[in-house]
N, C-alpha and C positions, 0 to 999 in steps of 0.2 A: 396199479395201486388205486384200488377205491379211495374215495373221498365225499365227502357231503355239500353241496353247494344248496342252499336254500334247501332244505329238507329234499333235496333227491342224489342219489347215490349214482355218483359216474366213474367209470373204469377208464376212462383216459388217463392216462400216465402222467404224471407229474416230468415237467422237461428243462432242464437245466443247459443252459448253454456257460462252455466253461471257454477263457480267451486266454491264452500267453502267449507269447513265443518261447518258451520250450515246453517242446513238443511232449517230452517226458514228463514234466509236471502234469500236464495235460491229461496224459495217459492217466496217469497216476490216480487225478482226482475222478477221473470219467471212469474206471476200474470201482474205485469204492463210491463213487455215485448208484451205477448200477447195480451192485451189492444191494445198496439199502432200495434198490426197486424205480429208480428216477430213469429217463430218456433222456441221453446226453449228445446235446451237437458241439460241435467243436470248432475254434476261432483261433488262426496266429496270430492276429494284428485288430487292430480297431475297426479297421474298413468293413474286412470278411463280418465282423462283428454285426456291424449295423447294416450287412445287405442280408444277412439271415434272420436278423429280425425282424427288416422289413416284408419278408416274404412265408414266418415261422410262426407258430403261436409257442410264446415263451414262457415259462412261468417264474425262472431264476436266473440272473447272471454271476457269475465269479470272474472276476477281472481283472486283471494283473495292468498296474501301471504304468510299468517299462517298457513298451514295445513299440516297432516300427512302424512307421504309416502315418497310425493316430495312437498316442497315449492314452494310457485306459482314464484319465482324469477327462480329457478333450472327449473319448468316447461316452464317458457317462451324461457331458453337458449335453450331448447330440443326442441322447439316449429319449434324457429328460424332459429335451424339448417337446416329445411327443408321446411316452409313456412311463405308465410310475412302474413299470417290473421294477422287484425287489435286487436292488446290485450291493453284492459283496466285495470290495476292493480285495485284493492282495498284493502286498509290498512287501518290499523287502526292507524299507523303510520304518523303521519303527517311534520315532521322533513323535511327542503330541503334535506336533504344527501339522507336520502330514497328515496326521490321521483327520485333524478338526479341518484340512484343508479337502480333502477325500469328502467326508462328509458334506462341507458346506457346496460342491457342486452337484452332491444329490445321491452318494452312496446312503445306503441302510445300515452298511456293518464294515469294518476294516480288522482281516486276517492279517498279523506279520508273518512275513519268513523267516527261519522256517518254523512251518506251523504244523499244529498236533493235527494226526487225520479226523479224531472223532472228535475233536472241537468245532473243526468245522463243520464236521456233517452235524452236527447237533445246531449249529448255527443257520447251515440249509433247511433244516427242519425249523426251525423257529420261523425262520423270514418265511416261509411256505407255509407254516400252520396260519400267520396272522393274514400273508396275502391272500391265501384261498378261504379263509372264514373271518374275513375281516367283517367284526362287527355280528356274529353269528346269532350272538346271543338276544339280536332285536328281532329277530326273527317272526316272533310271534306277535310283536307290534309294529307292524310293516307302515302306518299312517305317522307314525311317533315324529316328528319334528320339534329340533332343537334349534331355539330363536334367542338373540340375542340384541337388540340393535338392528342394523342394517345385514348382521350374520345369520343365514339358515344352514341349519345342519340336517341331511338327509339321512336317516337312519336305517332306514332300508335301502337307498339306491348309493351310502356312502359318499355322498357329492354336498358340497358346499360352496352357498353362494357369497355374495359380495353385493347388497342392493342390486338383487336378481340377477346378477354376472358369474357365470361359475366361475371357481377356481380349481383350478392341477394341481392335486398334495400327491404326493409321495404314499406308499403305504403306511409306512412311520408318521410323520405327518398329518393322515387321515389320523391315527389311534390319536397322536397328541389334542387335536383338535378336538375331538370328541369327547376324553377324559376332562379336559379344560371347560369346556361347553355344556354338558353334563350337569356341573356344578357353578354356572358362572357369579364368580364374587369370591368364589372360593381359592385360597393361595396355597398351590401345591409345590412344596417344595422338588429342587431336581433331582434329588435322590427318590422321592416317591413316584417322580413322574417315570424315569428311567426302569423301574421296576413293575410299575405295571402297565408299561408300554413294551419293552424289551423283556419282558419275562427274567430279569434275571435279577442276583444282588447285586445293586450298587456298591460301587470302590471308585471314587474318584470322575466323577461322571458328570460333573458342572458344565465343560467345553463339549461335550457329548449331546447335550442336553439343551445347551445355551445356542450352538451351530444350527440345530432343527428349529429352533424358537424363531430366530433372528430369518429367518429360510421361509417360516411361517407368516412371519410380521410384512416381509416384503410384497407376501402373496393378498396381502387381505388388507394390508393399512394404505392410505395417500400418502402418510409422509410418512415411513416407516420411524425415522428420527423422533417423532413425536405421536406415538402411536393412539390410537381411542379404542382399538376391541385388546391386544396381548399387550397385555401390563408385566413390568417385573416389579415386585415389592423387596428392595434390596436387604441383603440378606436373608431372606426367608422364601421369596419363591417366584412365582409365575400363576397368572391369574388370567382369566377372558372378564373384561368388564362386566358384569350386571348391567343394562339399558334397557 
């Protein structure tokens, strides 16, 4: 599958590793993976998980919750500690607490079971349009830094510092920051940010929104409790200071 990274065109295949313990499922989704053109490896437990990552270049995970070893929640913090690949949970759990609890240790997306097949390959596609052309369109302004305070935003190498300390965002996380920062002083509400962060219509998406926020604040504030760069303006939205 072609693709574009900085204006050059490469035929390296897009690679999905998918994790359950059943093995069917497995099949199932690594069958309509490579349909739509992906390179699929395969994981029954959390361990297998993370020794093929450490030894794979990955570009998506789909990762089911329940399973032996390590739980896919335990494998995604392990995940997280060392990189932002895009991870879609899948549960069979469908509860808000789960999903916002999914999220808050570093998922991007949460599938319930059982789930539509082309919802999620449309969801694999989203998280892999925004990870592999994150931020595309600054392209032609590759110097462009975004300041705020003690915050720099790198717009061509995607990195963000902390009074010259980088910090590890997530791919989601990277877009939140940068919409926020873009405009700083400006109070965008969660339904706007959800939309032009996730690509899609917002329907209920405050906890969705408010998870990544609070994920972000930890990353970049001293006392998260009393934050100075991610402001919330109550009832209406989320702001990056102006300084």
């Amino acid at each position: 599958m072609a693709h574009y990274v900085k204006g050059v065109i490469t035929l390296e295949k897009q690679r999905v590793l998918v994790v359950d313990d059943d093995r069917e499922i497995v099949n199932a989704i690594a069958i309509n993976l490579q349909n739509e053109g992906y390179e699929v490896l395969k994981a029954y437990d959390g361990l297998q998980a993370l020794d093929i990552i450490s030894t794979q270049k990955v570009h998506l995970i789909i990762l089911d919750v329940m399973m032996p070893k390590l739980d896919g929640l335990s494998t995604t913090m392990k995940i997280r500690a060392e990189k932002n690949i895009p991870i879609i949970i899948l549960s069979a759990k469908s509860e808000d607490t789960d999903k916002v609890l999914g999220l808050s240790m570093g998922a991007d997306d949460y599938v319930t079971k059982p789930f539509n097949t082309m919802e999620l390959m449309a969801r694999v596609k989203s998280q892999l349009r925004r990870y592999m052309t994150l931020g595309d369109v600054n392209v032609q302004n590759p110097a462009n830094i975004l300041k705020t305070g003690g915050l720099c935003y790198d717009l061509e190498c995607h990195t963000l510092t902390v009074d010259g300390e980088p910090v590890r965002l997530t791919p989601t996380e990277t877009k939140i920051v940068e919409l926020l920062m873009r405009t700083p002083g400006r109070v965008y509400p969660a339904e706007e940010i959800y939309e032009r962060v996730w690509g899609e219509k917002a329907y209920g998406v405050e906890n969705t929104v408010m998870v990544h926020i609070r994920r972000i604040r930890e990353k970049i504030e001293i006392n998260p409790k009393e934050p100075k760069y991610l402001k919330v303006v109550w009832g209406i939205g989320y702001k990056i200071e102006k300084l």
